[in-house]
Backbone as CSV, one residue per row, in Angstrom:
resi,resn,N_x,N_y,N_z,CA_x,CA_y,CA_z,C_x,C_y,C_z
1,UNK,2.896,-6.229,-26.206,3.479,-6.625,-24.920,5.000,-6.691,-25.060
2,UNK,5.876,-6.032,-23.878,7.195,-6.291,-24.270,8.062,-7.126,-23.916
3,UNK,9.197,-7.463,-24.098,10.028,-8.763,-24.035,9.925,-9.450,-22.149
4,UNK,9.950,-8.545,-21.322,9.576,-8.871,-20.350,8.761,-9.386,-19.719
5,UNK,7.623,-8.977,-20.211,6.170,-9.209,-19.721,5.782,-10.457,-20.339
6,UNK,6.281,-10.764,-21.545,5.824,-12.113,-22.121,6.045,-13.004,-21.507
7,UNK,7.289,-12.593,-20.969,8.337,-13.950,-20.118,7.920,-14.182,-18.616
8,UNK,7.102,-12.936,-17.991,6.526,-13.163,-16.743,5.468,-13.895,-17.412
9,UNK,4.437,-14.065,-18.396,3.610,-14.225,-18.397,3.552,-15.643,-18.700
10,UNK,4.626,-16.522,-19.379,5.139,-17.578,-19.954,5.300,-18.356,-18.926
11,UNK,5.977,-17.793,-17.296,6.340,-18.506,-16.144,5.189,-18.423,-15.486
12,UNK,4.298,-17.440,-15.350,3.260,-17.523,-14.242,2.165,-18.730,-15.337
13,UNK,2.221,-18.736,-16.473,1.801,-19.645,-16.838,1.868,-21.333,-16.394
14,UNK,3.337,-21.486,-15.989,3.625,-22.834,-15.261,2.660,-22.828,-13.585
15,UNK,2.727,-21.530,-13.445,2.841,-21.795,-11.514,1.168,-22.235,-11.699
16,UNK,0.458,-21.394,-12.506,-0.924,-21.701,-12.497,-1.263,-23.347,-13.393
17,UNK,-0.510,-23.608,-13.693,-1.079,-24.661,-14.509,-0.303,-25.908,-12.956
18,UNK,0.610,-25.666,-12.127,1.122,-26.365,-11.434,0.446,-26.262,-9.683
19,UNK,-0.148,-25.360,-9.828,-0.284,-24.715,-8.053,-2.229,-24.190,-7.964
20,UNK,-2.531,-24.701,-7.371,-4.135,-24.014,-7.399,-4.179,-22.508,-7.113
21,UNK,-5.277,-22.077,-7.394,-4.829,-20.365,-6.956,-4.955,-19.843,-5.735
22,UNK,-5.448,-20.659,-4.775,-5.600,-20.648,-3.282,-3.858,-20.560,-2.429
23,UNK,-3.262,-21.254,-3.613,-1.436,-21.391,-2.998,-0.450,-20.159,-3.249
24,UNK,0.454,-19.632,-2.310,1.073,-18.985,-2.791,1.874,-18.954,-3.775
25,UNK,2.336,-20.303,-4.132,3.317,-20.287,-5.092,2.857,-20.298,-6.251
26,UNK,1.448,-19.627,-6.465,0.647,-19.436,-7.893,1.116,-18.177,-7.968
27,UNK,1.839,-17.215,-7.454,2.547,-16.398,-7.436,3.905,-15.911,-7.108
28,UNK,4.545,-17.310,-6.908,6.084,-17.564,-7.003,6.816,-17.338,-5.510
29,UNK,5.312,-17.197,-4.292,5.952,-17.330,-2.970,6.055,-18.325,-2.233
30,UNK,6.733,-19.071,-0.834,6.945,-20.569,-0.946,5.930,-20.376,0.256
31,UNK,5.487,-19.847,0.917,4.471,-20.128,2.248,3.210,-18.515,2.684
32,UNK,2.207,-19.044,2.740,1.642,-17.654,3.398,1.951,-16.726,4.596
33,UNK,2.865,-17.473,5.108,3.664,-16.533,6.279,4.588,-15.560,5.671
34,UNK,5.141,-15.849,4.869,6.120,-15.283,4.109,5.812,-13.800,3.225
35,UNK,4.601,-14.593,2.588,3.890,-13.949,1.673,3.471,-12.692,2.462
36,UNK,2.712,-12.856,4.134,2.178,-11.700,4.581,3.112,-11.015,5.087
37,UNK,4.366,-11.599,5.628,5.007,-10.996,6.345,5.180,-9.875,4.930
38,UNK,5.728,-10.436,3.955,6.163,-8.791,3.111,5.186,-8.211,2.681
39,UNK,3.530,-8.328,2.844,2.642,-7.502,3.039,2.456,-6.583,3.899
40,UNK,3.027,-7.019,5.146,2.929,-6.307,6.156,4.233,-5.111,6.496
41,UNK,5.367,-5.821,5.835,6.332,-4.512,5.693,6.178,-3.742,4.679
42,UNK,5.779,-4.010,3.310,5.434,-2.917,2.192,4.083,-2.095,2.497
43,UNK,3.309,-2.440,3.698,2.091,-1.500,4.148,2.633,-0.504,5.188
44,UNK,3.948,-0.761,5.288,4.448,0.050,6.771,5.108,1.409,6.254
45,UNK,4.702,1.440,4.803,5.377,2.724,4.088,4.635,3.910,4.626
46,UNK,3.387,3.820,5.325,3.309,5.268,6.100,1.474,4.617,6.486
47,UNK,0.608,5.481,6.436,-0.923,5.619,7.317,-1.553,5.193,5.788
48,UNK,-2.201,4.218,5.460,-2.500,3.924,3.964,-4.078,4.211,4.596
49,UNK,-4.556,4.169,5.594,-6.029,4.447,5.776,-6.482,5.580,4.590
50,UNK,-7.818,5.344,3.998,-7.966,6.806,3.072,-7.913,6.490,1.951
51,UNK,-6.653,5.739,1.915,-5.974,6.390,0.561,-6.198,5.207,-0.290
52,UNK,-5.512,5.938,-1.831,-5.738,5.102,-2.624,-4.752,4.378,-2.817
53,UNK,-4.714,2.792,-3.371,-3.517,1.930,-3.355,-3.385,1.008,-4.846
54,UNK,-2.416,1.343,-5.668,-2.035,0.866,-6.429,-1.077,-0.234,-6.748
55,UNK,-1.645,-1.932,-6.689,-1.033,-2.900,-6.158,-0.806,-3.754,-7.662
56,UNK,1.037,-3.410,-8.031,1.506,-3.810,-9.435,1.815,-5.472,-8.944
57,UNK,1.264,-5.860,-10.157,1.819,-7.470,-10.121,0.951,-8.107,-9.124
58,UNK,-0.221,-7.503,-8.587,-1.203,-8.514,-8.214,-1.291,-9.848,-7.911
59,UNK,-1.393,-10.294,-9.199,-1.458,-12.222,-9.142,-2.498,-11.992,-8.700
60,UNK,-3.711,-12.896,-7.728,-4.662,-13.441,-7.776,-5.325,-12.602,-6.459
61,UNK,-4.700,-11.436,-6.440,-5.428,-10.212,-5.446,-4.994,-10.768,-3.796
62,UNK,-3.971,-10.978,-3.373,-3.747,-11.763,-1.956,-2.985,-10.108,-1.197
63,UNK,-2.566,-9.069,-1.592,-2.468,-7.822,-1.482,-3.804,-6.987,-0.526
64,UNK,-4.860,-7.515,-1.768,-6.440,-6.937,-1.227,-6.865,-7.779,-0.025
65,UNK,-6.843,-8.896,0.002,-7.446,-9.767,1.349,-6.393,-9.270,2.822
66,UNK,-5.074,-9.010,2.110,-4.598,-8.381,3.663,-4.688,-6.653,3.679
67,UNK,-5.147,-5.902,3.009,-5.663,-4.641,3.737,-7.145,-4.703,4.035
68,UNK,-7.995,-5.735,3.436,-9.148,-5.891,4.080,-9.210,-6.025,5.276
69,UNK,-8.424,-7.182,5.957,-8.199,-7.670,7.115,-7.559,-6.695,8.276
70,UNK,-6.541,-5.545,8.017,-5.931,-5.500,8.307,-5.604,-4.110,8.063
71,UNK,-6.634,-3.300,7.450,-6.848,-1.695,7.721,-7.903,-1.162,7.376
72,UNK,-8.188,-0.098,7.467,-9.532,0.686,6.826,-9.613,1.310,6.305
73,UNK,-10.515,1.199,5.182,-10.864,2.320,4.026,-9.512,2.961,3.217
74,UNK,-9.560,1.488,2.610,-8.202,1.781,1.840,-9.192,1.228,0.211
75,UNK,-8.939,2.088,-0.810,-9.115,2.200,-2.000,-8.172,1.675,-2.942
76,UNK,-8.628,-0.154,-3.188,-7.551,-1.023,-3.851,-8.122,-1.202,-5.429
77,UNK,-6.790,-0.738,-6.505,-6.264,-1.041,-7.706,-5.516,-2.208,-7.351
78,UNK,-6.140,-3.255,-8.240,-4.740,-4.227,-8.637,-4.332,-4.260,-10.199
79,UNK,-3.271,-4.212,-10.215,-3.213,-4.758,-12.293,-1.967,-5.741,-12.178
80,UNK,-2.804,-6.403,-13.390,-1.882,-7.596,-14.168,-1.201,-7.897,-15.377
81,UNK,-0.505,-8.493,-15.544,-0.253,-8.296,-17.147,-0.583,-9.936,-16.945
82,UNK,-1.056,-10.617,-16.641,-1.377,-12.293,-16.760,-3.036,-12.262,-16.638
83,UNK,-3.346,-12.854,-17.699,-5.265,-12.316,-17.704,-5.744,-13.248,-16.946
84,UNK,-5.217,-14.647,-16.955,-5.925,-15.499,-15.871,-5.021,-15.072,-14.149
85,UNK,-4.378,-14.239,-14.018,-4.753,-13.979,-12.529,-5.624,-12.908,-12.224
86,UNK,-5.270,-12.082,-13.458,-6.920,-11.081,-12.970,-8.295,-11.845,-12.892
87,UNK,-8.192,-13.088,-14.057,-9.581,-13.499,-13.604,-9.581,-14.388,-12.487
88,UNK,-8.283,-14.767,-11.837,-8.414,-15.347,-10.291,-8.926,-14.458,-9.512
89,UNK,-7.904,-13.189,-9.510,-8.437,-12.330,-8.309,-9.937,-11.865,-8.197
90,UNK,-10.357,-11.843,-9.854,-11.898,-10.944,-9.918,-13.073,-12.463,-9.028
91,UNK,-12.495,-13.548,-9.664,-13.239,-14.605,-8.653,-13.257,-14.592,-7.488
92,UNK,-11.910,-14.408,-6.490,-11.374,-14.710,-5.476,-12.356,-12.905,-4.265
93,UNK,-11.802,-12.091,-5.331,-12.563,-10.949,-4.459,-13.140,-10.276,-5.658
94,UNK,-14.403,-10.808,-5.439,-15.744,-10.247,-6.744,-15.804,-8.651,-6.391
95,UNK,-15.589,-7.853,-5.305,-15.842,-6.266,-4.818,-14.618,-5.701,-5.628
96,UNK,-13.427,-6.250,-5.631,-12.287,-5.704,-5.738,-12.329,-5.504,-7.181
97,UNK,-11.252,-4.059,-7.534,-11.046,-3.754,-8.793,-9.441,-4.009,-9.397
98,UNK,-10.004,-4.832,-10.109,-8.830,-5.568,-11.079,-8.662,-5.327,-12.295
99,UNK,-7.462,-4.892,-12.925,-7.444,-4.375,-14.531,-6.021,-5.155,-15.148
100,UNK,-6.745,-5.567,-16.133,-5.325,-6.516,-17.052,-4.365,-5.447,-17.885
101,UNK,-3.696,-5.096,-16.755,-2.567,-4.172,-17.474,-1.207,-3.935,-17.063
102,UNK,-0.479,-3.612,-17.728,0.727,-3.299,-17.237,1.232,-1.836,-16.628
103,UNK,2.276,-1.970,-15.842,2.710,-0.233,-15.334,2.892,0.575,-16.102
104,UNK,3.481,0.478,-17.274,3.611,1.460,-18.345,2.044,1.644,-18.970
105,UNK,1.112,1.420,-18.814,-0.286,1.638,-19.602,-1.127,2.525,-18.371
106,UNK,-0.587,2.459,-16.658,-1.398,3.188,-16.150,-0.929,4.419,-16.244
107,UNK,-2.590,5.338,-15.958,-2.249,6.938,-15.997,-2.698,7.581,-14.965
108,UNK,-3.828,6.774,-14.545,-4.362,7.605,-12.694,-3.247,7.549,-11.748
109,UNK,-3.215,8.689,-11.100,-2.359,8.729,-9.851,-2.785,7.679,-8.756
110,UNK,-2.276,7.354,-7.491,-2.523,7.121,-6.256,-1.771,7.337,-5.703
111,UNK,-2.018,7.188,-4.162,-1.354,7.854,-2.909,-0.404,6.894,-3.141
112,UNK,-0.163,5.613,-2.988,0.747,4.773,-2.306,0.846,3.921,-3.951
113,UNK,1.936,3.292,-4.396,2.170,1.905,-5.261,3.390,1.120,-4.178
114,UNK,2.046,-0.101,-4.055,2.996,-1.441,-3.674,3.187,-2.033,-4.648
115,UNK,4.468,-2.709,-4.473,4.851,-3.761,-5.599,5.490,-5.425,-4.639
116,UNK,4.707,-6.158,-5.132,5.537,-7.451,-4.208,5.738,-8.443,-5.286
117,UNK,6.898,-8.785,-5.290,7.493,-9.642,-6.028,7.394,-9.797,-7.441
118,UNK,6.908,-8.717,-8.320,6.317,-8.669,-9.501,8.046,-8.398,-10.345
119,UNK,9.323,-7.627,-9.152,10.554,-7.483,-10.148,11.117,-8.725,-10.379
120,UNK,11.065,-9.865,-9.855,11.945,-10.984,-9.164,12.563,-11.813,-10.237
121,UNK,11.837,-12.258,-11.348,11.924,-13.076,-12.447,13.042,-12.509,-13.299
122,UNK,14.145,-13.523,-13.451,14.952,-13.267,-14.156,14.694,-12.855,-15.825
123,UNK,14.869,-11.768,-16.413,14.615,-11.498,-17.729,15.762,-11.030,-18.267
124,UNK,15.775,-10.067,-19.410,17.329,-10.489,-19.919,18.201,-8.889,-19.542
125,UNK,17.610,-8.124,-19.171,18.580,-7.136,-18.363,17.608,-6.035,-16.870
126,UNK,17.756,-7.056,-15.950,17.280,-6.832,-14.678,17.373,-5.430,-14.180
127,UNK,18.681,-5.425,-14.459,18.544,-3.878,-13.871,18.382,-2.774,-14.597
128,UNK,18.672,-2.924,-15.988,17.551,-1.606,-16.797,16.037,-1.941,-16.561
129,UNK,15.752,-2.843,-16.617,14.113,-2.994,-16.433,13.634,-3.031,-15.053
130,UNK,14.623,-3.119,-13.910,13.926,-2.643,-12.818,13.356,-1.129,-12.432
131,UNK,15.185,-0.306,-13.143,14.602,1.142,-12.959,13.599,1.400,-13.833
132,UNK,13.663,1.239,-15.120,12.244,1.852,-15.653,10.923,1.428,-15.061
133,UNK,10.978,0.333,-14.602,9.925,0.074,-13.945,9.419,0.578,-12.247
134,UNK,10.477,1.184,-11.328,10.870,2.242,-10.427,10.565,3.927,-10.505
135,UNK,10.588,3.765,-11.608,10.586,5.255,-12.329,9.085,5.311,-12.932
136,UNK,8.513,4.698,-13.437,7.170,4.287,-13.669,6.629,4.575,-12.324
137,UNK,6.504,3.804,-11.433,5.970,3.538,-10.275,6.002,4.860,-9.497
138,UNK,7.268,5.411,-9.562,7.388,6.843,-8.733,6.378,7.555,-9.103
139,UNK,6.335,7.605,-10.656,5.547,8.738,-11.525,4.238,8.788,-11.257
140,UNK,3.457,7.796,-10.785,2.228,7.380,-10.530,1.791,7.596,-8.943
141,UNK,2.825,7.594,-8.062,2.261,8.114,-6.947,2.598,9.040,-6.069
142,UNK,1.372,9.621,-5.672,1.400,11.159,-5.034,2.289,11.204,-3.531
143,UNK,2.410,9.855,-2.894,2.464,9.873,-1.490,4.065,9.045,-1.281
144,UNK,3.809,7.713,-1.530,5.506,7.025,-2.199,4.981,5.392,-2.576
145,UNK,5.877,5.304,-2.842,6.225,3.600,-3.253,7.192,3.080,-2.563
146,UNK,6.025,1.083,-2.263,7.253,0.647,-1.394,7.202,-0.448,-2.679
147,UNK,8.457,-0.936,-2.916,8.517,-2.516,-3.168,9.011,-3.804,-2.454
148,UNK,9.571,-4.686,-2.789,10.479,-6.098,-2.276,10.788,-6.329,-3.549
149,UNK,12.147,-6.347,-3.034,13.016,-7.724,-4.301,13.824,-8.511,-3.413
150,UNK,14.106,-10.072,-4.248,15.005,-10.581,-3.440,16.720,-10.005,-3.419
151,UNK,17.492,-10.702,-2.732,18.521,-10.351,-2.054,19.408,-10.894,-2.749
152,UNK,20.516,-10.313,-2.887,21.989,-10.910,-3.527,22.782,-11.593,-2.186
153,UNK,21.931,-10.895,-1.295,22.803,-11.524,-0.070,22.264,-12.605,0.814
154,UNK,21.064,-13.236,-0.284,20.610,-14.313,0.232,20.915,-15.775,0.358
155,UNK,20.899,-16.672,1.607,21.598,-18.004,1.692,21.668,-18.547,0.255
156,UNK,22.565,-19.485,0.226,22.964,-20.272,-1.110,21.463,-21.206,-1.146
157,UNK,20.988,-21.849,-0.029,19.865,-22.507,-0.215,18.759,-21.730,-0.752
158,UNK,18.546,-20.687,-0.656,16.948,-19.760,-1.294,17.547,-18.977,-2.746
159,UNK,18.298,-19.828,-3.272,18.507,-19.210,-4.940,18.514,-19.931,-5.707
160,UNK,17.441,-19.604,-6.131,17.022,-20.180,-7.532,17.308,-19.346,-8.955
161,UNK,17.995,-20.226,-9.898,18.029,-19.959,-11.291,17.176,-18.794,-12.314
162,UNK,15.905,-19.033,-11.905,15.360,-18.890,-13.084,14.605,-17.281,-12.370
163,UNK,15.129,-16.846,-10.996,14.961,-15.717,-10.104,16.408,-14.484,-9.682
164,UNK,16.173,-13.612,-9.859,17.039,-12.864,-10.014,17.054,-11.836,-8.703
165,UNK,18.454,-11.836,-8.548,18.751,-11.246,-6.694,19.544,-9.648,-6.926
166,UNK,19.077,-8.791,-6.917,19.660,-7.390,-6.493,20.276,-6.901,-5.302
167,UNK,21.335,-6.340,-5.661,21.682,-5.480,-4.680,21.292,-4.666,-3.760
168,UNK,21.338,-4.654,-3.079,20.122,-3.775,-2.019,20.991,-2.270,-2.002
169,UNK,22.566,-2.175,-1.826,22.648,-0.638,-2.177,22.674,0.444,-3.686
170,UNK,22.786,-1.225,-4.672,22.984,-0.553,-5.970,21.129,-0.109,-5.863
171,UNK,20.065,-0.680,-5.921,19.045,-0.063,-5.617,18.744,0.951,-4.799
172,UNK,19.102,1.036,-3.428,18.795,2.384,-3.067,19.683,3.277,-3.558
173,UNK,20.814,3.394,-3.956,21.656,4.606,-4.626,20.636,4.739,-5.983
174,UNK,19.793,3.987,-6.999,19.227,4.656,-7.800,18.227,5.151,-7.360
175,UNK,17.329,4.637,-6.579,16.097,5.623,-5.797,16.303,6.758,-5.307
176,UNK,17.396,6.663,-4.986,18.014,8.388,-4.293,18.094,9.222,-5.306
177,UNK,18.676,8.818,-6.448,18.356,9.820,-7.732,17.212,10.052,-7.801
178,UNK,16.219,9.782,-7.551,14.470,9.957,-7.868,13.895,10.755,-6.569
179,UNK,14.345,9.999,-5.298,13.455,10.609,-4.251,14.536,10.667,-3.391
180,UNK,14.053,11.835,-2.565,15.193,12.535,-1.353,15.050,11.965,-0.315
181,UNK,13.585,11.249,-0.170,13.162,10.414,1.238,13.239,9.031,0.429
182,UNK,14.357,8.133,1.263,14.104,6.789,0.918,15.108,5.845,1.613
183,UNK,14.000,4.401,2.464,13.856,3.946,3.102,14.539,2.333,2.791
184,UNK,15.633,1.752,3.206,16.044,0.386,2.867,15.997,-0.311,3.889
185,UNK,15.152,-1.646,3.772,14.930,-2.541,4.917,15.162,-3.742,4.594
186,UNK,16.359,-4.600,5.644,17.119,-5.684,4.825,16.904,-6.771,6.465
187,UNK,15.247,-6.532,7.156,15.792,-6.614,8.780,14.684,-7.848,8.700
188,UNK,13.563,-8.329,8.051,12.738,-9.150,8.128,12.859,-10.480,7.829
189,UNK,13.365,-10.907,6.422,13.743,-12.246,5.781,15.378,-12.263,5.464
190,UNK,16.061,-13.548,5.015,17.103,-13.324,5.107,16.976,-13.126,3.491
191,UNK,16.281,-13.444,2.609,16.820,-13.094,1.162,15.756,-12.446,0.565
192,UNK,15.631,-11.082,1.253,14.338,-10.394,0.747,14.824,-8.815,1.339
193,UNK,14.446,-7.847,0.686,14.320,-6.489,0.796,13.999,-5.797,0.244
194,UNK,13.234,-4.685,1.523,12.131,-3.530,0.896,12.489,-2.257,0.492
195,UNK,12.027,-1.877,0.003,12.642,-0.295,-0.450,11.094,0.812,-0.156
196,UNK,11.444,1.656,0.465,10.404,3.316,0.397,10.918,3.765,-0.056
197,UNK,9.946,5.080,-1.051,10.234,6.067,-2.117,9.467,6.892,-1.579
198,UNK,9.931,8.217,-0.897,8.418,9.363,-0.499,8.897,10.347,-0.781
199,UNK,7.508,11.044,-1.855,7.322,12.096,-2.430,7.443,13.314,-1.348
């Protein structure tokens, strides 16, 4: 496991030992409004009906309960690198397919990779490990990738320490190196933004 992943795995360790898994903030979000609202803009990356969906950073499968709800015949991957949220999610949705792994270990394609909030955690160089982890994500899907990270341009009240805030154009200027179609949305929360990547 690499220096990163330990350290997500070290913090999601607190949220679960602090937050039941029914709460969002067992996955480091502060309300379920919040939580769906950026479900509902990282699903707006194009017609996900069909297709297959590759959902990085999971946590306890709350990704899968809103395309259940909320589209059809969508074919959900989740992976984790935290083994007790895969075994939340495999509790939480017994149908759903959950695998304890990281982005660099998958090799199947899919149409679409969402990512929600899985970049956010401050580690010790954010922005090399976002692109490789961008570049990963591209590589894996046929159709595009949306993510969320938080905002550098977010109120002084929604920043926290131990969470790390990107630039929203230094990110889309590196996605543009990767993909010719790509999408920056800074219009929903005030310290949150999405990015599209289409193949």
């Amino acid at each position: 496991m690499n220096p990163e992943d330990q350290k997500i795995v070290r913090f999601f360790d607190s949220t679960l030992r602090d937050h039941p898994a029914s709460s969002p903030a067992v996955v480091g979000w502060s309300t379920v409004e919040t939580q769906a609202l950026r479900f509902e803009v990282l699903t707006q990356i194009g017609d996900l009906g069909g297709s297959r969906v590759l959902d990085v950073g999971c946590g306890v499968g709350d990704l899968l309960g809103y395309l259940q709800a909320n589209l059809k015949n969508v074919e959900y991957v989740g992976i984790d690198v935290h083994p007790q949220m895969i075994a939340h999610a495999i509790r939480k949705f017994p149908k759903g397919t959950f695998v304890h792994q990281s982005l660099d270990q998958v090799q199947e394609l899919s149409d679409f990779v969402l990512v929600s909030g899985a970049f956010n955690l401050r580690v010790s160089d954010n922005e090399h490990y976002l692109q490789r982890m961008i570049k990963s994500a591209y590589s894996l899907a046929k159709k595009g990738v949306a993510f969320n990270l938080l905002s550098r341009y977010a109120p002084y009240e929604l920043v926290y320490s131990d969470l790390y805030y990107y630039d929203p154009g230094i990110v889309f200027a590196y996605c543009k190196k990767l993909a010719s179609r790509v999408t920056l949305r800074h219009d929903y929360l005030s310290n949150d933004f999405s990015i599209y990547m289409y193949k």
